[in-house]
Every structure is written in structure tokens, then in C-alpha cells.
C-alpha positions as protocol buffer text, in pm:
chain_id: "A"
residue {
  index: 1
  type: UNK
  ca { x: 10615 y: 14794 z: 6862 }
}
residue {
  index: 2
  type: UNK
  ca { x: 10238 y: 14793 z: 6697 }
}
residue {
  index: 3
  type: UNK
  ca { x: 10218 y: 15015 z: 6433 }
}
residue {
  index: 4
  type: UNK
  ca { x: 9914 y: 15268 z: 6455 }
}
residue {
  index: 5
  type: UNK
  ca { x: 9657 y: 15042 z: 6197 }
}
residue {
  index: 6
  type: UNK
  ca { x: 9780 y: 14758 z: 6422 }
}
residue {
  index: 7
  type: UNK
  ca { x: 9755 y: 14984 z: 6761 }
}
residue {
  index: 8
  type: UNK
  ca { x: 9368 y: 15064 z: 6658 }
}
residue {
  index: 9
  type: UNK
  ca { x: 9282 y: 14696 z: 6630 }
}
residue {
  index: 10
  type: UNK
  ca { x: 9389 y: 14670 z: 6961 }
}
residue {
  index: 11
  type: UNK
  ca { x: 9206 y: 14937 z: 7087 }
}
residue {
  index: 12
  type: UNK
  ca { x: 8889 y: 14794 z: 6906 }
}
residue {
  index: 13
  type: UNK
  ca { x: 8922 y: 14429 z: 7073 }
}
residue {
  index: 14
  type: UNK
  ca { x: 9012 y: 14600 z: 7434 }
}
residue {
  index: 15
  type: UNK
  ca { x: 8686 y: 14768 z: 7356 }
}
residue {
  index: 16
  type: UNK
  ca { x: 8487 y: 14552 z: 7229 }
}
residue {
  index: 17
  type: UNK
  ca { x: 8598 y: 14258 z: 7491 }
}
residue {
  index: 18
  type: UNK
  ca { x: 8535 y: 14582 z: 7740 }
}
residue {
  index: 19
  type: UNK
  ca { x: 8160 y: 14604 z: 7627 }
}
residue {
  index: 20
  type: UNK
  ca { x: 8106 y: 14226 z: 7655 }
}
residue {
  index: 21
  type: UNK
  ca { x: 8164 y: 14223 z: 8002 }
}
residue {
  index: 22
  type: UNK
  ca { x: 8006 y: 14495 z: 8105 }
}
residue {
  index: 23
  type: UNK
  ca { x: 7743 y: 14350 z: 7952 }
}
residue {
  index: 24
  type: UNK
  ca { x: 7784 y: 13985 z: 8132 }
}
residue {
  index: 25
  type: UNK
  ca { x: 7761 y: 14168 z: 8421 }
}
residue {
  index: 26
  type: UNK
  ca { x: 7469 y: 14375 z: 8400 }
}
residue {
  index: 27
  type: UNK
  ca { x: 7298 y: 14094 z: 8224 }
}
residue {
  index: 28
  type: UNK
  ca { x: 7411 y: 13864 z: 8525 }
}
residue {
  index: 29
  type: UNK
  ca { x: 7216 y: 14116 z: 8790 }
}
residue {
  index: 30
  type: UNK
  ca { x: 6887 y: 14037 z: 8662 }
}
residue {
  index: 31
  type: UNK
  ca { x: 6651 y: 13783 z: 8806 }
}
residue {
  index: 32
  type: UNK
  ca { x: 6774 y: 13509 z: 8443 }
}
residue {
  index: 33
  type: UNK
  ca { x: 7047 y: 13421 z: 8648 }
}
residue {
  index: 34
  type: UNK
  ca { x: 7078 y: 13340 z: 9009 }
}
residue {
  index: 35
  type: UNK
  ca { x: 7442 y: 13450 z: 9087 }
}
residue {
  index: 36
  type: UNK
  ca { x: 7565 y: 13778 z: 9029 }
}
residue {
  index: 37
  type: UNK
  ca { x: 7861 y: 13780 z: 8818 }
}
residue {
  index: 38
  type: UNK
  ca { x: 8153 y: 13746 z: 9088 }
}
residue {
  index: 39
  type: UNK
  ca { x: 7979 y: 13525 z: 9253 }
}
residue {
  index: 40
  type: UNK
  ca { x: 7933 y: 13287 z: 8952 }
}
residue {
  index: 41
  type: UNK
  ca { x: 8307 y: 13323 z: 8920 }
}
residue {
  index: 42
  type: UNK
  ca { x: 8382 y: 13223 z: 9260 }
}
residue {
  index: 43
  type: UNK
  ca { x: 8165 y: 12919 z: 9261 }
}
residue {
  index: 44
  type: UNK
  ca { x: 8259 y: 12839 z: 8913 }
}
residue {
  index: 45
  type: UNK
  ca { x: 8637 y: 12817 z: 9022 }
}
residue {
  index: 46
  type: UNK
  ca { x: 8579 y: 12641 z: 9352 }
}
residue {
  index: 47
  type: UNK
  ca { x: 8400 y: 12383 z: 9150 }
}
residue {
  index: 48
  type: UNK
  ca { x: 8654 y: 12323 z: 8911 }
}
residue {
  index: 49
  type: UNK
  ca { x: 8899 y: 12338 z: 9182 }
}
residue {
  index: 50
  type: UNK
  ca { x: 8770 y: 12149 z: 9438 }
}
residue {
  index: 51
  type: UNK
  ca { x: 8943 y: 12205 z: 9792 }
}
residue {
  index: 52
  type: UNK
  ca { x: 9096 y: 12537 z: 9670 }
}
residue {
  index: 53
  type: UNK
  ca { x: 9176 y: 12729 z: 9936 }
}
residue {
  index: 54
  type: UNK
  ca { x: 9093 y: 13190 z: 9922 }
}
residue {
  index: 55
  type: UNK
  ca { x: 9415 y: 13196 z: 9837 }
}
residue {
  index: 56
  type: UNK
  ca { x: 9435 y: 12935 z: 9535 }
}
residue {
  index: 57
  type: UNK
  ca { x: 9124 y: 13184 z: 9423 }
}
residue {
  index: 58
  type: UNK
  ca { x: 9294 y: 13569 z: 9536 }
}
residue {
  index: 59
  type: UNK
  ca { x: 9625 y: 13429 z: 9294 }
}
residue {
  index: 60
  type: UNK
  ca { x: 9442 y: 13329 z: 9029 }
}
residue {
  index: 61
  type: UNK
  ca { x: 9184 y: 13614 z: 8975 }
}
residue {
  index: 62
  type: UNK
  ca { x: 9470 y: 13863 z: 9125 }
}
residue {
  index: 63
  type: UNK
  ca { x: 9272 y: 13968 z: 9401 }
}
residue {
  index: 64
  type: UNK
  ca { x: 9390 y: 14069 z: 9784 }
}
residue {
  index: 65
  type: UNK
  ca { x: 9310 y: 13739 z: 9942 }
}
residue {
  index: 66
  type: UNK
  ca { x: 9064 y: 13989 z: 10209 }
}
residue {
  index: 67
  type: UNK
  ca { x: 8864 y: 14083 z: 9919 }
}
residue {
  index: 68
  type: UNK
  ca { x: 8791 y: 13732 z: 9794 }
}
residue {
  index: 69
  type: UNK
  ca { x: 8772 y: 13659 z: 10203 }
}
residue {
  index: 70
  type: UNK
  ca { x: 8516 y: 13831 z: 10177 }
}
residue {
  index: 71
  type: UNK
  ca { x: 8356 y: 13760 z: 9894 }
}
residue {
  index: 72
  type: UNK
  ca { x: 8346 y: 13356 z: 10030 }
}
residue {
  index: 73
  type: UNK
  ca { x: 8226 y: 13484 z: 10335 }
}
residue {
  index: 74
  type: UNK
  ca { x: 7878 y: 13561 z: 10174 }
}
residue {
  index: 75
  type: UNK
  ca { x: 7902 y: 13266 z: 9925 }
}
residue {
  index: 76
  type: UNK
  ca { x: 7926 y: 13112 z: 10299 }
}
residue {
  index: 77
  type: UNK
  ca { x: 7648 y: 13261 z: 10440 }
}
residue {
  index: 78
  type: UNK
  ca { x: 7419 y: 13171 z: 10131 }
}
residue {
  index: 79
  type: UNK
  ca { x: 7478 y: 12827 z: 10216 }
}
residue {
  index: 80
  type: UNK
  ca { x: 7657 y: 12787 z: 9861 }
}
residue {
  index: 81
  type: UNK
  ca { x: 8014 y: 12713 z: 9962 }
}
residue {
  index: 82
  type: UNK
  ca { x: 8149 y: 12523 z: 10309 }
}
residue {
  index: 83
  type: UNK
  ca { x: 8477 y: 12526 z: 10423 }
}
residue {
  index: 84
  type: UNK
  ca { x: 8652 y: 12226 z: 10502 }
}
residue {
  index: 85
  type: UNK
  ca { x: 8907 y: 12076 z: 10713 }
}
residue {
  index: 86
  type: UNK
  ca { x: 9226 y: 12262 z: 10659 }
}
residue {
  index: 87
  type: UNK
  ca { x: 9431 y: 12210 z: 10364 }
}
residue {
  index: 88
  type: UNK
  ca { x: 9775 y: 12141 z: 10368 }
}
residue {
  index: 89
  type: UNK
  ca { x: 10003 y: 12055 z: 10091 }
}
residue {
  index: 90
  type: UNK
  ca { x: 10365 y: 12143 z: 9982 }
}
residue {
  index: 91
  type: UNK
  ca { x: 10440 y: 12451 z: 9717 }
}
residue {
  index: 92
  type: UNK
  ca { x: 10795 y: 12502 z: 9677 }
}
residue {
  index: 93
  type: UNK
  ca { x: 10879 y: 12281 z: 9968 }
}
residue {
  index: 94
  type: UNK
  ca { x: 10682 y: 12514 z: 10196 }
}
residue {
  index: 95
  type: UNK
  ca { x: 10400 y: 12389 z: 10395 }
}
residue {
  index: 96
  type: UNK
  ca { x: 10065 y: 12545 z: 10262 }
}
residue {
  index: 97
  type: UNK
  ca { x: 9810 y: 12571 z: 10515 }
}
residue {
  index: 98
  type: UNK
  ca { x: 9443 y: 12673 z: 10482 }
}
residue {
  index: 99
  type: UNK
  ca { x: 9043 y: 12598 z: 10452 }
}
residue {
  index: 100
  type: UNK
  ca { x: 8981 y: 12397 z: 10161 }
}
residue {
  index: 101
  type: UNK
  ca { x: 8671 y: 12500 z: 9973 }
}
residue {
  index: 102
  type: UNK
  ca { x: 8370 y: 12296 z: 9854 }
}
residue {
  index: 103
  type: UNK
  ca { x: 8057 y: 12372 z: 9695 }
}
residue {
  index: 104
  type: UNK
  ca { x: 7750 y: 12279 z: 9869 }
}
residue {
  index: 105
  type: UNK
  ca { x: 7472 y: 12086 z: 9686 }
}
residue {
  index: 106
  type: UNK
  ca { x: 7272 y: 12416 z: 9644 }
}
residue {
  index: 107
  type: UNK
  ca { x: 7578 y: 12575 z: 9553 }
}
residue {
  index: 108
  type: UNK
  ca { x: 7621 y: 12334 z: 9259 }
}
residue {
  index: 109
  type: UNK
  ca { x: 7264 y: 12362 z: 9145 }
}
residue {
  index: 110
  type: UNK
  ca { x: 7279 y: 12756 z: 9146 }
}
residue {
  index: 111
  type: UNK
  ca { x: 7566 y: 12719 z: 8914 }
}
residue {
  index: 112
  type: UNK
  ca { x: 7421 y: 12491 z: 8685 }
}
residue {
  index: 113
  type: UNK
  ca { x: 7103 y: 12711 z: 8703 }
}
residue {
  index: 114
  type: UNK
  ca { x: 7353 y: 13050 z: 8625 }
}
residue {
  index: 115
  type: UNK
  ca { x: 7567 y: 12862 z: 8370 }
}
residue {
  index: 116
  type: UNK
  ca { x: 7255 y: 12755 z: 8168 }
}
residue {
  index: 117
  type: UNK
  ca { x: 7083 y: 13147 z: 8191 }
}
residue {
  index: 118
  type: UNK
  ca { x: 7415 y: 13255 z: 8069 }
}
residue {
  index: 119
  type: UNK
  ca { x: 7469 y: 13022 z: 7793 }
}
residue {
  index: 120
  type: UNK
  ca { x: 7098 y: 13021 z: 7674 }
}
residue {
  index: 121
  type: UNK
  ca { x: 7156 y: 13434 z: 7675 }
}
residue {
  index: 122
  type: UNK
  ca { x: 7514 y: 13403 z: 7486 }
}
residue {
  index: 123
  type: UNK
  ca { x: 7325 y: 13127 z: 7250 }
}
residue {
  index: 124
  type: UNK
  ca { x: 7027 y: 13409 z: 7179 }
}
residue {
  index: 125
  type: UNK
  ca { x: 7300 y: 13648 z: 7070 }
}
residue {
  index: 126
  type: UNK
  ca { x: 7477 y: 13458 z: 6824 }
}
residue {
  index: 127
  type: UNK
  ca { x: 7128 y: 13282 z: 6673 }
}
residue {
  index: 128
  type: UNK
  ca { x: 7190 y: 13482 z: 6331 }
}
residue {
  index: 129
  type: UNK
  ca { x: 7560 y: 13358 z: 6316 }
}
residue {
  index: 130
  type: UNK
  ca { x: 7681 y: 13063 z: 6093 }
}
residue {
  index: 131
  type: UNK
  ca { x: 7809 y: 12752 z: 6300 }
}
residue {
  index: 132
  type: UNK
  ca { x: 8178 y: 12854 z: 6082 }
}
residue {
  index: 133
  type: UNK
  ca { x: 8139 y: 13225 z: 6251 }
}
residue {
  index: 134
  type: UNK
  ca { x: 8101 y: 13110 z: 6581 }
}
residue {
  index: 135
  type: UNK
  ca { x: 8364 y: 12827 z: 6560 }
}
residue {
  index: 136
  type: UNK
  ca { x: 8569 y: 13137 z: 6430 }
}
residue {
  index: 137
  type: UNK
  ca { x: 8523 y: 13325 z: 6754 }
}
residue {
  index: 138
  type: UNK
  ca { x: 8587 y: 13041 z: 6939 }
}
residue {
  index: 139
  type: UNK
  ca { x: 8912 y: 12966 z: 6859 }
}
residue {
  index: 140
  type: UNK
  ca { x: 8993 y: 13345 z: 6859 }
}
residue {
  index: 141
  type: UNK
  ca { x: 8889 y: 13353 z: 7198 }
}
residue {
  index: 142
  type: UNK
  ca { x: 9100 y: 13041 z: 7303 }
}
residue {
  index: 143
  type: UNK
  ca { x: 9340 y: 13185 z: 7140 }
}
residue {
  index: 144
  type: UNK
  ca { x: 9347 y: 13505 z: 7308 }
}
residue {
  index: 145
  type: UNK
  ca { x: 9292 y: 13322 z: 7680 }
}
residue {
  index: 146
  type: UNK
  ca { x: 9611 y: 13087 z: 7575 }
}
residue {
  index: 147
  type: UNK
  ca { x: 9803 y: 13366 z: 7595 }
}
residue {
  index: 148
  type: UNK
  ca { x: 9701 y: 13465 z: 7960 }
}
residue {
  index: 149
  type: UNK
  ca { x: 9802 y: 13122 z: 8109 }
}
residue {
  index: 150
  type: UNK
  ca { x: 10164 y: 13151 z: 8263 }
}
């Protein structure tokens, strides 16, 4: 059990973290960065994932697999993601069957475009921290994402 100093730290960091993305996103809907902020996440995990199927994406993000569905479905119809032959593979001895995922080539350049608006914009926020601070955060921040993995 957290005791109450240790229960308003807590609070502060869900608050905090709360703010930041709030922030991501809002910052994400103007014309600095090409893909909104779920769409950047889609296309970010599809890349790193390549031939992920919706519901390699729905499980990871905990999503209904309709809502990311549908999400894909414009990604599709931007011309930033195809689908591809079906995927099948073996998960617990159970045939896995689906449309694999892959980013097109304008899919790819949108991200690269979106991941350098948002680190130039994350870089412009921490220009009056020392390079110990923001090593600092870093790790805190691995840290705290380390804990999510299952």
C-alpha cells in the first residue's frame, strides 16, 4: 500500500504524464506534423512490425480489433498502409490467419516526416535542460515503460 506522500507522487506523474499527451496530441493536429497522433501510432507499429496483422495492433494498444479496423481502413485509403497476402502463422499451436500489414513508400516517408516534427518539437522543449537532466528522464521513462511490457 502507498502511503499518502507516496500516493501524491503518483498522482503528480499520472498528471503530469496526463498533460504530456494531451499535449502530443494537440501538438500532433497541427499542420508540423503530417499524421495525427493515432495515426502516427499505427504506422509507427506497422513499421516496426512489419506484416502485423489488426489484430497483432488491437492486442497490443488494447483496442477492439473494429476500432483499429477501422482506423487501417483510412491509413488504407491514404495510400499509407497496403494489406498483404494473408498471414498465417502458429500461436499456441493454433493457426493464425489474417492480412499482413505493410507500409507503403509514402507511408514510410510521412512517418519519417511526423517522427522528425515530433522530435524537433520534443528537442525545442528540453533546449534549456542539461544533457545529465535529460539522460535523467530518459531512463525514468524506460524505466517506467519496462514495467508495462508483460
Amino acid at each position: 500500500m502507498t502511503d499518502q506522500r507516496g500516493q501524491q507522487g503518483i498522482d503528480t506523474v499520472y498528471s503530469e504524464l496526463e498533460t504530456v499527451s494531451r499535449r502530443a496530441v494537440a501538438r500532433a493536429r497541427h499542420k508540423s506534423a503530417p499524421l495525427s497522433f493515432v495515426e502516427h501510432s499505427l504506422v509507427t507499429f506497422i513499421a516496426a512490425n512489419p506484416g502485423c496483422r489488426a489484430t497483432d495492433i488491437a492486442a497490443d494498444f488494447g483496442l477492439n480489433r473494429s476500432t483499429v479496423s477501422r482506423q487501417l481502413g483510412g491509413l488504407v485509403e491514404l495510400g499509407l498502409v497496403e494489406p498483404g497476402a494473408a498471414a498465417v502463422g502458429t500461436a499456441g499451436g493454433e493457426a493464425r490467419r489474417g492480412q499482413a500489414l505493410a507500409l507503403t513508400d509514402r507511408g514510410r516517408e510521412l512517418l519519417a516526416r511526423s517522427v522528425d516534427a515530433n522530435r524537433s518539437a520534443l528537442a525545442d522543449r528540453l533546449a534549456g535542460w542539461t544533457a545529465a537532466e535529460v539522460d535523467a528522464l530518459a531512463a525514468a521513462l524506460h524505466r517506467l515503460n519496462s514495467a508495462f511490457v508483460d
